[in-house]
C-alpha positions as CSV (number, residue, x, y, z in Angstrom):
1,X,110.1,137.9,84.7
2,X,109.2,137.3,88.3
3,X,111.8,135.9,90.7
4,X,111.5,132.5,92.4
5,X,111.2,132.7,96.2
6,X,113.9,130.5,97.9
7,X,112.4,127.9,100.4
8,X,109.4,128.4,102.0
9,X,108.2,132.1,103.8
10,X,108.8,132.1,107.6
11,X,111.1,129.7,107.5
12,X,114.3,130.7,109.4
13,X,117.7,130.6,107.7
14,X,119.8,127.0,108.0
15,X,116.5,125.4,108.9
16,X,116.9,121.3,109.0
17,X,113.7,119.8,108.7
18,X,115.4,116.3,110.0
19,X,116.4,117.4,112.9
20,X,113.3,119.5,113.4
21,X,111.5,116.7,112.8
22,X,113.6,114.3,115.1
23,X,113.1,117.1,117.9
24,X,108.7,117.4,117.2
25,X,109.3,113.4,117.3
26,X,111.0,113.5,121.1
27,X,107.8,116.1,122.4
28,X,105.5,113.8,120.9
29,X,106.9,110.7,122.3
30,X,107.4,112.2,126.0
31,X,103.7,114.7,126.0
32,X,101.5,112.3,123.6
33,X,99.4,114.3,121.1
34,X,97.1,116.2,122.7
35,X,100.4,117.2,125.5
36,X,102.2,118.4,123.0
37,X,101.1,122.2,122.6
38,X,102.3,124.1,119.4
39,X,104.3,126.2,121.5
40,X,106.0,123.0,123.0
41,X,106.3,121.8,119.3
42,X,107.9,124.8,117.8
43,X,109.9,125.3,120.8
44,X,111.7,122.2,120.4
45,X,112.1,122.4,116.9
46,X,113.1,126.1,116.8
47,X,111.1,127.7,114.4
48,X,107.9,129.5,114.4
49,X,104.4,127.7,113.7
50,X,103.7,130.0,110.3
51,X,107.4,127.7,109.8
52,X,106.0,124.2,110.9
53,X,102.9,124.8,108.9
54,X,104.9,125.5,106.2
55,X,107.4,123.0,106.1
56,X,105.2,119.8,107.8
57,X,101.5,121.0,107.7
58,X,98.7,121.1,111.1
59,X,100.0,119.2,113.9
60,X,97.7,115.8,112.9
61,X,100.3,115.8,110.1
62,X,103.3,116.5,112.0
63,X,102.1,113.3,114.6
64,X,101.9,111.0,111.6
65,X,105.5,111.9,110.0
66,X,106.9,111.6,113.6
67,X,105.7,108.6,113.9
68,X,107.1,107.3,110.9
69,X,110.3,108.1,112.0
70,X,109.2,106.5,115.3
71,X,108.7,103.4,113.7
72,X,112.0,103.5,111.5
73,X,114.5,104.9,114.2
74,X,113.1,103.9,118.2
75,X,111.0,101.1,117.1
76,X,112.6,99.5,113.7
77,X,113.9,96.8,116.3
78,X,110.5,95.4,115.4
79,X,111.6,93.9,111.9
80,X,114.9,93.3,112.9
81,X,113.2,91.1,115.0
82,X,111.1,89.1,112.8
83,X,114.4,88.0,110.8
84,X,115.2,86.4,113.7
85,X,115.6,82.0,112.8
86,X,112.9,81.3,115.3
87,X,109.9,82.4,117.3
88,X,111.6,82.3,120.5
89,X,114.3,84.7,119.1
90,X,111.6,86.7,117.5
91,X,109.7,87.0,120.9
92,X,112.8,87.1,122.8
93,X,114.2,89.8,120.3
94,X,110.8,92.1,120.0
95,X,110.7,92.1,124.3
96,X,114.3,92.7,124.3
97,X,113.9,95.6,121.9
98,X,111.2,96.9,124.1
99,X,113.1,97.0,127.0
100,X,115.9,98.8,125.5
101,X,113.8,101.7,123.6
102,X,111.4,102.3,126.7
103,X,113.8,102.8,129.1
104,X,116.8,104.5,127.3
105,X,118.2,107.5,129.6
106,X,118.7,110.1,127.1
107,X,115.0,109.6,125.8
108,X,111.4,109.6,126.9
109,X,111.0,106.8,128.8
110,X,107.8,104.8,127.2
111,X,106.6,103.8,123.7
112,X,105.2,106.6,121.3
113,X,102.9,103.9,119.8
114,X,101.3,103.2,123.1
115,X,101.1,106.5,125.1
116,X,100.9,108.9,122.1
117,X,97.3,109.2,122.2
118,X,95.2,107.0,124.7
119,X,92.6,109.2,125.5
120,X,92.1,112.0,123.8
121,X,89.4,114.4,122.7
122,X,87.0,114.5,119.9
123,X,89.5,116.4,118.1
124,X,92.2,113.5,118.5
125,X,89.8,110.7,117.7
126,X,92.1,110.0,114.4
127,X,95.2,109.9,115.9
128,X,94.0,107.4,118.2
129,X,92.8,105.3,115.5
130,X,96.0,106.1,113.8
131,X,97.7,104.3,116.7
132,X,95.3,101.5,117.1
133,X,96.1,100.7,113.7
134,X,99.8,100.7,114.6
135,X,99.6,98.6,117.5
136,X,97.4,96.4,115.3
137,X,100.1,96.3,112.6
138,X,102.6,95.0,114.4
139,X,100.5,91.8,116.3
140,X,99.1,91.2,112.6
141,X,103.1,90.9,111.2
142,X,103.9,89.0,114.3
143,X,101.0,86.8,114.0
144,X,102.1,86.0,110.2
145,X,105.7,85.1,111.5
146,X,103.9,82.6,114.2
147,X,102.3,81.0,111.6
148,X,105.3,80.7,109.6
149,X,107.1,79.1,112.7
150,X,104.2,77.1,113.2
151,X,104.5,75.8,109.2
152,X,107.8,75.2,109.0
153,X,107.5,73.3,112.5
154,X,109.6,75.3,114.3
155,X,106.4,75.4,116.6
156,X,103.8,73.1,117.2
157,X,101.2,72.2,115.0
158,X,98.8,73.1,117.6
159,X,100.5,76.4,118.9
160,X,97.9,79.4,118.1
161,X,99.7,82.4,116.0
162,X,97.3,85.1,117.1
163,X,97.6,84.6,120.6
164,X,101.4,84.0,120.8
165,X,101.5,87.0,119.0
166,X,98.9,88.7,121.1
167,X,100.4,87.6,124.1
168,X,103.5,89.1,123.0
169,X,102.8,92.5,122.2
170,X,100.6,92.6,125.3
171,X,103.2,92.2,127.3
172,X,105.6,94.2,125.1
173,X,102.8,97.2,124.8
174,X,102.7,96.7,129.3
175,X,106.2,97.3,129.6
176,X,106.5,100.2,128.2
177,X,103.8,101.7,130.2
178,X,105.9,100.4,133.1
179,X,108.5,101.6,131.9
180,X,106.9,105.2,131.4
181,X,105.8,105.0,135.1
182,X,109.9,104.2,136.5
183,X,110.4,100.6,136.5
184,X,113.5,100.4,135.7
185,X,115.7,98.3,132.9
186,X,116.8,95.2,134.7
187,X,113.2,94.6,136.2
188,X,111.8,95.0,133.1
189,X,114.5,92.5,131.5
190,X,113.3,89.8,134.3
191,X,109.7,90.8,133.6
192,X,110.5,89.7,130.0
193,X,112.7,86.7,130.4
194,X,110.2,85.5,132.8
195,X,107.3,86.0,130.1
196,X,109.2,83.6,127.7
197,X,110.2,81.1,130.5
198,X,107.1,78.8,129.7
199,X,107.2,79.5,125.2
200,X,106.2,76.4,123.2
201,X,109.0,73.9,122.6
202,X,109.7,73.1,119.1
């Protein structure tokens, strides 16, 4: 009877594919996709790449699990946010969030979701999409919530959903590229209270 082979070959001994994973996630977030070399990748996570094949599959696979963790960990301020009792705390709470997870000191400064894959080659036309849809996703949920706010007349009946939303997550989207580029916390902050100074009244 042939013996069962324990975990998968290559793979070194005490391997943790979380925090392997949380480590690919922080190259990723800091290089974008096409940055991030497989020596960077492996590196980081401290295996070999017959390892990361093994345990994650090709690097188009490793983006997309990163940035599901991306979107649960750094960026699950988003529908934390939407629970909030009105649009002005949703808005409020969704540039506040931004704030905080672009410009965090012990992590890449910036937003995966945004600089993860801007321009890229032929071969990284996917993950752009990938992230277009992500972006997408979130001024479609916000957009839902406006309406909701709008509905329940928590803003006026002739406020537009898709454009607060879009309006939001424009700004939201430009601060984290500010923030990638050194503008600092507190100006950001003021950048964002200033955004929501003029916000439909109730």
């Amino acid at each position: 009877m042939e013996k069962k082979q324990s975990g998968a070959i290559g793979r070194p001994r005490g391997f943790d594919a979380d925090q392997a994973l949380e480590r690919a996630m922080l190259v990723f977030w800091e290089h974008g996709y096409e940055g991030a070399s497989l020596a960077n990748l492996t590196d980081a996570m401290g295996i070999s790449t017959t390892s990361m094949y093994a345990a994650f599959g090709n690097k188009e696979t490793l983006f997309r699990k990163a940035l599901e963790r991306y979107t649960e960990g750094p960026s699950a301020y988003l529908p934390r946010a939407l629970d909030e009792p009105t649009a002005l705390g949703v808005a409020t709470a969704i540039l506040a969030g931004t704030v905080r997870t672009t410009t965090r000191p012990a992590s890449p400064q910036g937003c995966m979701g945004v600089q993860g894959a801007l321009t890229v080659s032929d071969s990284g036309q996917e993950i752009r999409g990938l992230l277009i849809d992500w972006r997408d996703n979130a001024c479609s949920r916000l957009r839902e919530r406006f309406q909701r706010a709008v509905d329940e007349g928590d803003l006026p009946a002739d406020a537009d959903p898709g454009l607060l939303a879009r309006y939001v997550t424009t700004f939201a989207f430009g601060m984290s590229v500010q923030a990638a580029s050194g503008v600092c916390r507190d100006e950001l902050q003021k950048l964002a209270d200033a955004a929501l100074r003029n916000w439909p009244p109730s």
